[in-house]
LOTIMI-676518 format. One line per field, with one value per residue: residue in three letters; x negated, y negated, z negated of N, C-alpha, C in turn. Coordinates in nm, 2 decimals. Example, Ala and Ser with C-alpha at 12.3 -4.5 7.8 and 13.67 -1.06 7.14 Angstrom:
! residues 2
residuo	[ala|ser]
nx	[-1.32|-1.28]
ny	[0.57|0.22]
nz	[-0.78|-0.71]
cax	[-1.23|-1.37]
cay	[0.45|0.11]
caz	[-0.78|-0.71]
cx	[-1.32|-1.29]
cy	[0.33|0.00]
cz	[-0.78|-0.79]
! end
This chain:
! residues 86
residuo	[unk|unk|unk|unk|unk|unk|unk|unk|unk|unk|unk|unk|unk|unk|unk|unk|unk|unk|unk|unk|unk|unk|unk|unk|unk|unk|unk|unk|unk|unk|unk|unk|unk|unk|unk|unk|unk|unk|unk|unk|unk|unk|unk|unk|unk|unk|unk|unk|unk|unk|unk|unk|unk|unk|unk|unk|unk|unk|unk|unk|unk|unk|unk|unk|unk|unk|unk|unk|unk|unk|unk|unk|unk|unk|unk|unk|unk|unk|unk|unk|unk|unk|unk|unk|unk|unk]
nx	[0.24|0.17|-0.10|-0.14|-0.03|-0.24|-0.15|-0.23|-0.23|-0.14|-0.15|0.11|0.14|0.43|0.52|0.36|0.20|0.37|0.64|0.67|0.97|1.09|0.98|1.12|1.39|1.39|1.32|1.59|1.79|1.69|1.76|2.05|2.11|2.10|2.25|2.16|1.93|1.87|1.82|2.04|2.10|1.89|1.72|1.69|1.86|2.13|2.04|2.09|2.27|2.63|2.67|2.42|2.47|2.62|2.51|2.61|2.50|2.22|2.01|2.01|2.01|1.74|1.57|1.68|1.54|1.29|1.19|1.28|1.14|1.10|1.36|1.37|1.44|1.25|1.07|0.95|0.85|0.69|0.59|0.34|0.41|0.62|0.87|1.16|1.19|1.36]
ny	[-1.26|-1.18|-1.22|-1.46|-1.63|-1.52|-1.30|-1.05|-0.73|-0.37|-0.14|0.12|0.34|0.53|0.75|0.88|0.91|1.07|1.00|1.12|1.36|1.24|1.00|0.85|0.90|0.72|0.44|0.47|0.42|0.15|0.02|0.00|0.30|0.58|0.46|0.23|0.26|0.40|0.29|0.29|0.24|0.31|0.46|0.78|0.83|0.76|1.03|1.21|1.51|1.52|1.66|1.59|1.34|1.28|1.33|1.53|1.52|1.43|1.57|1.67|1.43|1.33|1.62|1.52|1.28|1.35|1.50|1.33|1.03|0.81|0.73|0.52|0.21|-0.08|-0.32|-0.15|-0.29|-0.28|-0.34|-0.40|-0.33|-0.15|-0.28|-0.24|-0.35|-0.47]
nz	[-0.22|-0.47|-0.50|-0.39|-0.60|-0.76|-0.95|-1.13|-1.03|-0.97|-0.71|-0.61|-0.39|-0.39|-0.22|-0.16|-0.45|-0.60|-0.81|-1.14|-1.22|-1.52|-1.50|-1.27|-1.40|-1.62|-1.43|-1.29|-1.56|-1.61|-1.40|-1.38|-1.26|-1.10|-0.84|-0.80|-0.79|-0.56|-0.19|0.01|0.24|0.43|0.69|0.62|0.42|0.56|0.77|0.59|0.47|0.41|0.16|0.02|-0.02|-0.26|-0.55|-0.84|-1.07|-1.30|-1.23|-1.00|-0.88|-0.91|-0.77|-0.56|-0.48|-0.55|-0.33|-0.16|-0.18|-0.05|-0.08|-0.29|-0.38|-0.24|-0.35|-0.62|-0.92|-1.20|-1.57|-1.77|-2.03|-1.94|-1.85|-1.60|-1.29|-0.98]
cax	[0.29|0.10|-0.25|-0.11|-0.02|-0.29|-0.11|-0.29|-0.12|-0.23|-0.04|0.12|0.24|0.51|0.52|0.22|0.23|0.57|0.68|0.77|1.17|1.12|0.98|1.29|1.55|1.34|1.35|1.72|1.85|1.67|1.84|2.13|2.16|2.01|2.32|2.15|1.78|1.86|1.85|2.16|2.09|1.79|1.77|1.69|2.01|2.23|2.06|2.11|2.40|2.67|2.67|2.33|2.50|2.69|2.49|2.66|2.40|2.12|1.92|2.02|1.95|1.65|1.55|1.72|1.42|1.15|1.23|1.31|1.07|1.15|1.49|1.39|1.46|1.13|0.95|1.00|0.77|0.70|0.49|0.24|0.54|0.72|1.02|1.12|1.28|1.39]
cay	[-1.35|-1.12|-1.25|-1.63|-1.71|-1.46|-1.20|-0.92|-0.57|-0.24|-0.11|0.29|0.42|0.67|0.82|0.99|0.96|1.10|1.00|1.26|1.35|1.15|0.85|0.85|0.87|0.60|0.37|0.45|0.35|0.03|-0.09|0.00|0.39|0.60|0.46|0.12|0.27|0.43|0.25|0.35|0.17|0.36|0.59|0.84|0.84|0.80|1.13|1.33|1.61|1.46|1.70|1.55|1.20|1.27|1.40|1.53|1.54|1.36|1.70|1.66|1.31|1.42|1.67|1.47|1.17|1.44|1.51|1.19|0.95|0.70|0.69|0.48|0.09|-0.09|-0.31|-0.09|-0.35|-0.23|-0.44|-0.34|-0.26|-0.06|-0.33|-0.21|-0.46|-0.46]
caz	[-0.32|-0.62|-0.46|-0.37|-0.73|-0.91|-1.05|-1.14|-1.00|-0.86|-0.62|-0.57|-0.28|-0.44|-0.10|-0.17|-0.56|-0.62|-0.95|-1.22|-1.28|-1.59|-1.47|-1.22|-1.50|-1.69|-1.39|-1.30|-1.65|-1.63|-1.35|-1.38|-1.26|-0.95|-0.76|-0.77|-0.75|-0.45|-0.08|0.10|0.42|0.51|0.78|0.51|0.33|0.66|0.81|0.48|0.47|0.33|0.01|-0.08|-0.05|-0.40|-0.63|-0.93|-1.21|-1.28|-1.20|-0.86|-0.83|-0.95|-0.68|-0.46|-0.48|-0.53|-0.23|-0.02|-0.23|0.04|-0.10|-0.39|-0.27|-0.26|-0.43|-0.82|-1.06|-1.33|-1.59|-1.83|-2.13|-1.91|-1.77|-1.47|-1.22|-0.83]
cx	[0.21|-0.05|-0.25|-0.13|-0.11|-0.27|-0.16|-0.19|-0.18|-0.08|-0.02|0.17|0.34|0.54|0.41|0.16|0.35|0.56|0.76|0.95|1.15|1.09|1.10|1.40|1.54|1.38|1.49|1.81|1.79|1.71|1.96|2.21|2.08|2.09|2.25|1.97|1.76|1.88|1.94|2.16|2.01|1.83|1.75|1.79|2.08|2.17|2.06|2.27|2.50|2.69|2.56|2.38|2.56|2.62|2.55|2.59|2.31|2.00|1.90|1.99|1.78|1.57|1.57|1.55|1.30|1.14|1.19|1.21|1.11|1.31|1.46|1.38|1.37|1.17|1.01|0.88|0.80|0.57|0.44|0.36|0.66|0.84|1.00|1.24|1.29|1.38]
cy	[-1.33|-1.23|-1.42|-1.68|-1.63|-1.38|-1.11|-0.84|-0.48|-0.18|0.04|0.29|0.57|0.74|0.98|0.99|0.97|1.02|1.07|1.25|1.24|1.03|0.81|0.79|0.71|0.45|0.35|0.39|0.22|-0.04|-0.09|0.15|0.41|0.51|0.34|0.12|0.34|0.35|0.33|0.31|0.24|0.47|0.71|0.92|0.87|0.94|1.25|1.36|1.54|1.51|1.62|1.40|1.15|1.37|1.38|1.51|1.44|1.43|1.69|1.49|1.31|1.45|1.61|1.35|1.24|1.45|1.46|1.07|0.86|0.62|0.58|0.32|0.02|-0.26|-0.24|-0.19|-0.30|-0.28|-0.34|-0.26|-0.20|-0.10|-0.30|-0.32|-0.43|-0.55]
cz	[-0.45|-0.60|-0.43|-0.53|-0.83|-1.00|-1.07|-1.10|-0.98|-0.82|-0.55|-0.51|-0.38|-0.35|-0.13|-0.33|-0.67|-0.78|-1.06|-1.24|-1.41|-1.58|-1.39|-1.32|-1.57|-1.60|-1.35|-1.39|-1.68|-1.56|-1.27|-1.31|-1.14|-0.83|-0.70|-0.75|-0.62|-0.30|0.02|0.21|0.52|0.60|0.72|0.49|0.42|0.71|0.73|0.51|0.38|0.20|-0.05|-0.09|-0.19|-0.47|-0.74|-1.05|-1.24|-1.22|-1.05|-0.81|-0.83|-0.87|-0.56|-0.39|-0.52|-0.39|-0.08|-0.11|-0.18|0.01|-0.21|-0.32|-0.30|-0.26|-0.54|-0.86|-1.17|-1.44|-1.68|-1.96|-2.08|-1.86|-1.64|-1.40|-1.07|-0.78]
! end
């Protein structure tokens, strides 16, 4: 769609360049918390322990997505000033 209509992008695998604890928090509070930056459907999430299912902190959400990277629910855009959108 980016390449149909011309959009400039470049494109990160966060798999393989994790993204710091603070970029995390950054994009959690932009859309609306980790609860809604995380993919709960994936096979991921369902074969985690159920203690890591509730993390209490943000520390642990945190860790949790250092972690599991894959947890984060894909596409993250993120434009040149930093809006981040789903």
């Amino acid at each position: 769609w980016l390449d149909r209509f011309g959009v400039a992008y470049s494109f990160v695998d966060y798999r393989d360049n994790k993204p710091s604890p603070e970029t995390l928090v950054d994009w959690a509070g932009q859309v609306g918390g980790f609860d809604a930056l995380v993919n709960k459907s994936s096979t991921t999430w369902r074969q985690l322990p159920d203690n890591r299912k509730a993390p209490g902190s943000e520390a642990e959400w945190k860790l949790l997505l250092r972690e599991h990277p894959q947890l984060v629910r894909r596409p993250v855009v993120v434009t040149e000033d930093g809006v981040v959108s789903q």
